[in-house]
DRENDRENLUM-129994 format. One record per residue (C-alpha): residue in three letters; z, x, y. Coordinates in nm, 2 decimals. Layout:
nufi = ala&up = Z&east = X&north = Y
...
***
This chain:
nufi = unk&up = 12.87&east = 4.02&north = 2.55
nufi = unk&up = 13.03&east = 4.25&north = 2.81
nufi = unk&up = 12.88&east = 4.54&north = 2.92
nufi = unk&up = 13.01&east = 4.86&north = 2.84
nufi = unk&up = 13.26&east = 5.02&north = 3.05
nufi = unk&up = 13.36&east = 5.42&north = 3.01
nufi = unk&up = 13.66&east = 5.44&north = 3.23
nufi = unk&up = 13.76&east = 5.13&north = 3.04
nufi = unk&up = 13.83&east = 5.32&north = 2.70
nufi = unk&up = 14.15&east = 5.44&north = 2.60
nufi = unk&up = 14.16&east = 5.86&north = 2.61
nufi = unk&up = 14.07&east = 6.04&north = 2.31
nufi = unk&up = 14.38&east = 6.16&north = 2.12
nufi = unk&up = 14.46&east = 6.24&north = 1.74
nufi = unk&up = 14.69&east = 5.98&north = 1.56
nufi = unk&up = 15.03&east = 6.09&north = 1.49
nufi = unk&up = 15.00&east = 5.99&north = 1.15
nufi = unk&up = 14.67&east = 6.23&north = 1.06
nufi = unk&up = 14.87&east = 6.51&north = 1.21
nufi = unk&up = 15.16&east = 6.47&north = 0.97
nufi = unk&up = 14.91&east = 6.46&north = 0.66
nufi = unk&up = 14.76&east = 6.75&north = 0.77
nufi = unk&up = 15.11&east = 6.92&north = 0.77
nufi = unk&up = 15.19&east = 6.76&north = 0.44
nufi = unk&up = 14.83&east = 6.90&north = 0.28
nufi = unk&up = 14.90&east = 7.24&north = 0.47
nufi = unk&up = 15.15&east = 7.41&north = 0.24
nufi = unk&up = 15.40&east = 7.34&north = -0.07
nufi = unk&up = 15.59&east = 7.09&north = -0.12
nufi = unk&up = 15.92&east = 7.21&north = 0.03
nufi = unk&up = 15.80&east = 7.53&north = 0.24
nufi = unk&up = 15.55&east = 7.72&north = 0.44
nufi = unk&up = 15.42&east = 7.37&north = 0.60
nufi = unk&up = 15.27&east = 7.40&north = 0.93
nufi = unk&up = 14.96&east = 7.30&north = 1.14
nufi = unk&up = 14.86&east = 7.32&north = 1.51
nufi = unk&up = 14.54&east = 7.16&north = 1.63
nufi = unk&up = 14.36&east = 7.24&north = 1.98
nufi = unk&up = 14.13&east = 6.96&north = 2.09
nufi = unk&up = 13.99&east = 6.85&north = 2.41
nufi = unk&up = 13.95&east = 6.50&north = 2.57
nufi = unk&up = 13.62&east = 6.37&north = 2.68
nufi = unk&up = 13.77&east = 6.43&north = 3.04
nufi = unk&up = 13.80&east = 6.80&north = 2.94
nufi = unk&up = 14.18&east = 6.78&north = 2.91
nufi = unk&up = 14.32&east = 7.00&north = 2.66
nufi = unk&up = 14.59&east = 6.86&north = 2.39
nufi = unk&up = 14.77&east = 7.05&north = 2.11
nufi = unk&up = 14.92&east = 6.94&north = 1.86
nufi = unk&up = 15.19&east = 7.14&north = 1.64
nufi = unk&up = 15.45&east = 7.05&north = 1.36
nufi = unk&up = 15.62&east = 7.30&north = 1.14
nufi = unk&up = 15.84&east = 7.33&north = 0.89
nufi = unk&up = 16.06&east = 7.63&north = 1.00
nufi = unk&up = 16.14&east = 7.85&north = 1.33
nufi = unk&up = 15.97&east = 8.17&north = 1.07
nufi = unk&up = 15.63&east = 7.93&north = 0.99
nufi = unk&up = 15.63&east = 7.84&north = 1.37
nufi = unk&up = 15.60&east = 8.24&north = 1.48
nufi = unk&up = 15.36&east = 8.32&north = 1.22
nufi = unk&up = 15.12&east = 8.03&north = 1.29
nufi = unk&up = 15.15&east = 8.14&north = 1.67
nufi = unk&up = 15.07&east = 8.49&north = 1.58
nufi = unk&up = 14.82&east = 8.42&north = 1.39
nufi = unk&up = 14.71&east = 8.19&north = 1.67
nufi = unk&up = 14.72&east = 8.52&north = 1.96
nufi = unk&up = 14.55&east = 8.73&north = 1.67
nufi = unk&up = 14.23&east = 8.51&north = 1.69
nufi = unk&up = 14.25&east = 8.43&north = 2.07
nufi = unk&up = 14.27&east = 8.80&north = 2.14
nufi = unk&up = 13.93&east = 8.91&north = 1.88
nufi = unk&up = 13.75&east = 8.60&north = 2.05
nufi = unk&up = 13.80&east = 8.71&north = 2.40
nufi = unk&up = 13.68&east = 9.08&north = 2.24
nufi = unk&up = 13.39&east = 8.91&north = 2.08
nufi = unk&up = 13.31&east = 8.72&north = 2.46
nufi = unk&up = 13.35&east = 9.06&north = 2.57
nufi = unk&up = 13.09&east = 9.24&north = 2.40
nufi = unk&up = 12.83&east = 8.98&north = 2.41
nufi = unk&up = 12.83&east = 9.03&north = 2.78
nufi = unk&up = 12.73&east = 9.38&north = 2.80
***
């Protein structure tokens, strides 16, 4: 049996095909489908993921996306004090 080697392993990453079910769960059946998903590898790399269905889902999703940024760095903010 071989020993166990870290820097051996392939990176982390989410499979293509889990990211398009999500988007295929994440609205109807012909609209308002859209998903992004932040991760990090275990070097501390940071991967995002995105697939949408229209230019209009795309800007709302990243809106939605600076909305909850923005609060958390508010909410980091005041915990500091």
């Amino acid at each position: 049996m071989s020993e166990f080697e870290p820097y051996e392993q392939p990176e982390f990453s989410i499979p293509e095909n889990l990211v398009n079910k999500l988007y295929e769960f994440s609205g109807d059946s012909d609209k308002y489908k859209g998903v992004i998903i932040a991760c990090v590898t275990e070097k501390g790399q940071p991967l995002i993921y995105s697939r949408f269905d229209s230019i209009i889902t795309e800007l709302g999703l990243r809106k939605a996306m600076m909305d909850f940024l923005e609060k958390s760095d508010g909410d980091i903010d005041h915990t500091n004090d």
